[in-house]
N, C-alpha and C positions, 0 to 999 in steps of 0.2 A: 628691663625685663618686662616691666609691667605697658609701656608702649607698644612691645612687640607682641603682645598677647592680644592686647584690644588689637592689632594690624589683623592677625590671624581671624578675630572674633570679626571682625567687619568685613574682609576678605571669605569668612562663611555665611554671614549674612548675604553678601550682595549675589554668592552662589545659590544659597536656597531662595533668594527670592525672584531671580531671572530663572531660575529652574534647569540651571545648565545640566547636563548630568552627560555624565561618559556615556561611549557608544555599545548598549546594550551584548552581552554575549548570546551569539548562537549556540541554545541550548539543542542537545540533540535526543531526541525520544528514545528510550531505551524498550518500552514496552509495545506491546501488539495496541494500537488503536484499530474500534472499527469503521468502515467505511462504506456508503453507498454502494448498496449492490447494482443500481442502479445510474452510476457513474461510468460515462463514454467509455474512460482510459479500463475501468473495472470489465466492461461489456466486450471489449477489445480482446482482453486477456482471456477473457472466458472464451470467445467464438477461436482465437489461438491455443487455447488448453485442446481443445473440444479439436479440431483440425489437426494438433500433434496426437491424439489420443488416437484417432482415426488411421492415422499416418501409420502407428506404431501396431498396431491389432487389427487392421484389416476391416473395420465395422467402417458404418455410415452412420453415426449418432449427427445427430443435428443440437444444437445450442436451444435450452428452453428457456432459461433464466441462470442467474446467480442468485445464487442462497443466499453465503454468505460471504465477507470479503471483511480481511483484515489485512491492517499495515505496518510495516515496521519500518525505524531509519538509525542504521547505527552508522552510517558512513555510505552503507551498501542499501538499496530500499528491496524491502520482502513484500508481496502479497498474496496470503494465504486466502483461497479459495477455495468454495465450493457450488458447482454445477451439477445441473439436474440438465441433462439429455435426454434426448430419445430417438428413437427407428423404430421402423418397421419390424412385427413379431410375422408368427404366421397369421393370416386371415387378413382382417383389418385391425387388430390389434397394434396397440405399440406397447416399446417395452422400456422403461426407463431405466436409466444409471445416474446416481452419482460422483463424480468425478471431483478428488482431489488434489486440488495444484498449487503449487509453489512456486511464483514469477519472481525473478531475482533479476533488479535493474542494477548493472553498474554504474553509479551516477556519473562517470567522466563517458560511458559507452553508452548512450541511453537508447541509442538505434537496436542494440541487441541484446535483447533478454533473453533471461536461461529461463527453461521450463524443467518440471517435473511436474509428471500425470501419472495421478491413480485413480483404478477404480476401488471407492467404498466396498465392502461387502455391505451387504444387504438383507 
C-alpha cells in the first residue's frame, strides 16, 4: 500500500512539474459585455439597423455614429445597440433619432442576422 502511494505521489509530481494540464473548458459568457462602438462588425450593424429602419418607416435617416454597443453569447450571440442618425429637417436643419437595435446572430447561420429597430423617444 505504501508503494503504491509513493507511485501515485511521483506520478503527481512528474504532472505538476511538466505542467500538463487537461484541455481547458469553453466557458460561455452569460452577461452583457461592452464593446467598441467603433468596431467594423459593430459599424456594419449599425449602417444595417439604420437601412432596416429606413425600409420600415419610409424616412431617409443616414448613419451618424454608434453610441453604444453591447454583447452577449449564450450559444446564440446578441448585440444591443444604440445609434444616433440623422436627415434632413425643413431649412437646413437636421433632425436627429436615436435608434435601438437588437442584432441576433445564429452562430451555425452567421450569413443572416435578425434585426429589431426602434426609435428612442426623445
Amino acid at each position: 500500500m505504501i508503494h503504491f502511494k509513493l507511485f501515485i505521489l511521483a506520478i503527481a509530481t512528474v504532472f505538476f512539474i511538466n505542467e500538463v494540464q487537461s484541455k481547458p473548458l469553453k466557458i460561455k459568457i452569460i452577461g452583457w459585455k461592452d464593446k467598441d462602438p467603433n468596431n467594423f462588425k459593430i459599424e456594419k450593424y449599425g449602417y444595417q439597423a439604420v437601412y432596416l429602419y429606413n425600409t420600415e418607416h419610409h424616412t431617409s435617416f443616414l448613419l451618424d455614429k454608434v453610441l453604444e454597443a453591447k454583447s452577449k453569447n449564450n450559444g446564440t450571440k446578441y448585440y444591443d445597440l444604440v445609434v444616433l442618425a440623422h436627415e434632413r429637417c425643413k431649412g437646413n436643419n437636421f433632425c436627429f433619432a436615436r435608434l435601438h437595435t437588437v442584432v441576433i446572430v445564429n452562430l451555425s447561420k452567421k450569413n443572416n442576422p435578425k434585426y429589431e429597430v426602434d426609435k428612442l423617444a426623445e
